[in-house]
N, C-alpha and C positions, 0 to 999 in steps of 0.2 A: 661287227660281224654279221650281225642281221641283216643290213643294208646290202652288205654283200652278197648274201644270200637273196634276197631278193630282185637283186640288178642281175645278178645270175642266171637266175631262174625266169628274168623276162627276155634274157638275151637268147634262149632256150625256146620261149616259147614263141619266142620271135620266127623261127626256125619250123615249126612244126606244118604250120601254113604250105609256106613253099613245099615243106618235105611230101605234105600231104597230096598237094598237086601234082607232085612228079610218079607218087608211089601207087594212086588210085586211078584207075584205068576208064570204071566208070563215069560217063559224062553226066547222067541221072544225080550219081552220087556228088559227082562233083559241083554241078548246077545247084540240088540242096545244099549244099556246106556255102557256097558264095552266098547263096539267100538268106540261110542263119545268121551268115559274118552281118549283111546289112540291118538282120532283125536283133543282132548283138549288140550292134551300136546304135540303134533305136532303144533297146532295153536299158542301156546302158546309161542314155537322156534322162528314163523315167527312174532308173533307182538312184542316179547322182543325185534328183531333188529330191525322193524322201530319204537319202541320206544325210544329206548335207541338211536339209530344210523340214525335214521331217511332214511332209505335203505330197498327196496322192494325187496326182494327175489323170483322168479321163481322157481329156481331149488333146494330149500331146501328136497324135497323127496330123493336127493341123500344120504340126511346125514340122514334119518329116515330110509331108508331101507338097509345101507349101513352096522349096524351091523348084522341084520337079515343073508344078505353073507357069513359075517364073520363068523357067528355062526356054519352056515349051513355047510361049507368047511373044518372047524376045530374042529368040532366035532367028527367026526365020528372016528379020528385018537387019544382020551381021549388022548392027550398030555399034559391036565392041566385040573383041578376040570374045571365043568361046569362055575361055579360061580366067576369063575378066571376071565374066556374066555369072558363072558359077562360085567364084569368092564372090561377086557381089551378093548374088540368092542367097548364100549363107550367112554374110554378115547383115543384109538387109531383115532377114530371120530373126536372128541375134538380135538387133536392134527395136524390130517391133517384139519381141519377148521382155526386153527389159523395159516396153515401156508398159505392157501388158502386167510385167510383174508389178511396177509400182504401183500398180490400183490391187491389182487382187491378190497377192501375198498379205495386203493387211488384215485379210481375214483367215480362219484357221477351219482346219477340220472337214466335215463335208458338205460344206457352204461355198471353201475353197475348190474341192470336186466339183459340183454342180458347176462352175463360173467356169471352171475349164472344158467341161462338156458343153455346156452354151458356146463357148467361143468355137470349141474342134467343130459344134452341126454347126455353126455361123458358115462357116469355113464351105463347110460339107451342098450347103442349101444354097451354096452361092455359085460353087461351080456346076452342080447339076443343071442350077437356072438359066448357067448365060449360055447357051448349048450353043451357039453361034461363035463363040469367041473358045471354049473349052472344049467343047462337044461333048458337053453333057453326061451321061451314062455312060456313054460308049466309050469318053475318055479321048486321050489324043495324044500322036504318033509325034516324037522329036524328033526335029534334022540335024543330025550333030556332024560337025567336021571330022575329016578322015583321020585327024592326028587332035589328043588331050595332053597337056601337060607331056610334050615330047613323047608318049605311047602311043602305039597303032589305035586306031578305036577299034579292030579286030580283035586285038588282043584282049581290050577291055571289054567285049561282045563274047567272050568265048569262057567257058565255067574256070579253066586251068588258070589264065592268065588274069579272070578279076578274081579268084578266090585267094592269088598270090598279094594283089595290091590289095584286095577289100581288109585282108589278115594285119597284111601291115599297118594298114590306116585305124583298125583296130587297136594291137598294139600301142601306137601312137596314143590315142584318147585314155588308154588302160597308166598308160605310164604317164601321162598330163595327172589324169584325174587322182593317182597314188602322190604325186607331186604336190595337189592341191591340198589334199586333205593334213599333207605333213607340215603344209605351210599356215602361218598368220590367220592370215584370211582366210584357210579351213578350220582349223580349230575355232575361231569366231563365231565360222557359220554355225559350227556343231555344238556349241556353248549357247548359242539363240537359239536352235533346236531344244536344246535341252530346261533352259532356263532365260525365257526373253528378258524375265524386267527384272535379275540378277543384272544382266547385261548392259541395261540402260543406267544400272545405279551407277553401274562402275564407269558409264561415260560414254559407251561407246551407240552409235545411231544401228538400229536393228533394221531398217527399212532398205536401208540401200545394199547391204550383204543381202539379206533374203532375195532382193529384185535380180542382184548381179549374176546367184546364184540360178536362179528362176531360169534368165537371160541363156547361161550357159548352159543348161539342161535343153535350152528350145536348139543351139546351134548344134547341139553332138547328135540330137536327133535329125537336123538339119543333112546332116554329113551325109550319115544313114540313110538319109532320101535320096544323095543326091548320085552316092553309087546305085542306087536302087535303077534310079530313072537313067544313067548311064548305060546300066547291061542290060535295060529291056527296051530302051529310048521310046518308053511307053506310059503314061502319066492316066489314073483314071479317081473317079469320086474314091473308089475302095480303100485308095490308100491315106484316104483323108478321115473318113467313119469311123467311128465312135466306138467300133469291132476291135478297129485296128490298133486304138489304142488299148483297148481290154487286152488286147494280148500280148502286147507288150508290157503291161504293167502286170501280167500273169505269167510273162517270162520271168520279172526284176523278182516277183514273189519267189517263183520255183526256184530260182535260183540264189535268193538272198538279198535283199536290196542293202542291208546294212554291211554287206563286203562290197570293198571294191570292185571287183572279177565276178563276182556273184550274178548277177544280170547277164551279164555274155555267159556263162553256164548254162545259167536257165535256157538261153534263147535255141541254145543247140541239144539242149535235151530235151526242150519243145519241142524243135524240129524233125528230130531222128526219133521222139516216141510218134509225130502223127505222122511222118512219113513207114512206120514198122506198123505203128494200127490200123494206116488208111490201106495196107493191102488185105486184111483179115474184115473189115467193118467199116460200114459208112458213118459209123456210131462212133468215131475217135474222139470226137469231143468230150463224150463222156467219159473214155478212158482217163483224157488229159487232168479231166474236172476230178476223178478219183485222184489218181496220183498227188494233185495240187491239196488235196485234202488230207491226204496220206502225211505228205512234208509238209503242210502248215504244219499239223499236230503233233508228228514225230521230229518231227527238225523245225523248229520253231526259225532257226537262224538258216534254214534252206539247204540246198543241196552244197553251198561253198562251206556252210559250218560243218554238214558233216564230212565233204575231202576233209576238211582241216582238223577234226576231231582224229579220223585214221593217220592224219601225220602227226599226232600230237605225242603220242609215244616216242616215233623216228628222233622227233628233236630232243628230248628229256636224255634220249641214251647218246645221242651226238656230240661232241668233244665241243665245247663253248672258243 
């Protein structure tokens, strides 16, 4: 009955996206929500690995801005369909993260931080450098083809029409990642979270789940880039910076990293509180920095434990 309630309630929220697109008028408004959706599923990268793997990441904007590069360098040369290039940036991602995981998942704590921050400025001090090949600061302009994945690129250039696909692409990762944690190899991960050398008595190798994990945290932030650099077909250092990962793993916090849906929470109530306090104060950050201190301490389990605390009575009186 649970399950059903839950496939319910994501076919539902499947719906909201779209609805939201056709019912809000504003193009401002609607432009923010697309950018949330893409910083949702960036967020969503950083809280899967300190859910699953219990490991705080710094430098995960390397792996979000790292296919955008990709795109940018190897396009211009149509050596392969667009739609190639872009599964490949993301599985090329994916594959240098898992090999990235198996050297530095073997360390824990904030030893593991630090190695991730060196990697994200590696990342960061390389494209500033080759300004010839990147352009440097200034960043650099993609030439994308007129049609992705059968859609207009209009469509995907316009806030209505990606806040519709970014939602759903969303969804997607929301209901993968619910799928993962119910299966085998989530519960594994989260029994080596919890207890590694429990885990080694009982036989099983703790190196290759943490890396796999690791792996797939770099690809869903990957994703996240790659709608990112799609509706601006604009790629620059910012979205590689060591900022950029700070706030994403301060959206997985605001929101909850230990829920599933909790990071995409976060990411849009970062959004809509510094889009409400940037019109009152150039001083939002600090808004943002109270609040995040507010719910560390009051909601230790973030803004998803307490929705789910208020729906916690609803289900107690609900017929099983």
């Amino acid at each position: 009955m649970r399950n059903l309630r839950i496939a319910a309630s994501m076919l539902a929220l499947c719906g909201v996206g779209p609805l939201l697109a056709v019912l809000i008028t504003s193009q401002l408004m609607l432009s923010l929500l697309a950018q949330a959706t893409f910083a949702a599923i960036f967020a969503l990268g950083v809280g899967f690995l300190i859910r699953q793997n219990g490991m705080v990441s710094f430098g995960h904007a390397a792996f979000f801005g790292l296919p955008g590069y990709m795109m940018g360098l190897l396009l211009p040369g149509a050596m392969m369909p667009a739609e190639v290039l872009i599964i490949g940036a993301v599985a090329l991602t994916g594959i240098l993260g898992f090999a990235i995981g198996l050297v530095i998942v073997r360390v824990h704590g904030i030893a593991f931080g630090m190695l991730t921050l060196a990697i994200g400025q590696g990342l960061y001090v390389a494209v500033t450098r080759v300004r010839g090949v990147t352009g440097g600061h200034d960043g650099m302009n993609l030439r994308l083809p007129q049609e992705l994945f059968g859609l207009p690129l209009k469509l995907l250039q316009q806030p209505q029409g990606m806040l519709i696909v970014s939602w759903l692409v969303l969804m997607a990762i929301l209901v993968s990642i619910w799928l993962f944690s119910r299966s085998h190899w989530g519960r594994l991960t989260e029994g080596i979270r919890d207890n590694e050398e429990r885990i080694r008595f009982l036989g099983y190798s703790t190196l290759l789940p943490r890396a796999l994990v690791f792996a797939a945290s770099t690809v869903i932030a990957a994703i996240g880039g790659v709608l990112f650099v799609v509706y601006n077909t604009f790629i620059s250092p910012d979205a590689v910076h060591w900022t950029a990962s700070g706030s994403a793993l301060i959206m997985a916090i605001l929101g909850g990293a230990g829920s599933t849906w909790g990071p995409a929470l976060g990411a849009f109530a970062y959004f809509l509180l510094k889009h409400a306090a940037g019109e009152y104060t150039t001083h939002w950050l600090s808004i943002i920095g109270v609040a995040l201190i507010l719910v560390s301490v009051a909601f230790p389990t973030g803004l998803a434990g307490l929705v789910e605390r208020w729906f916690k009575p609803a289900r107690r009186g609900a017929p099983a």
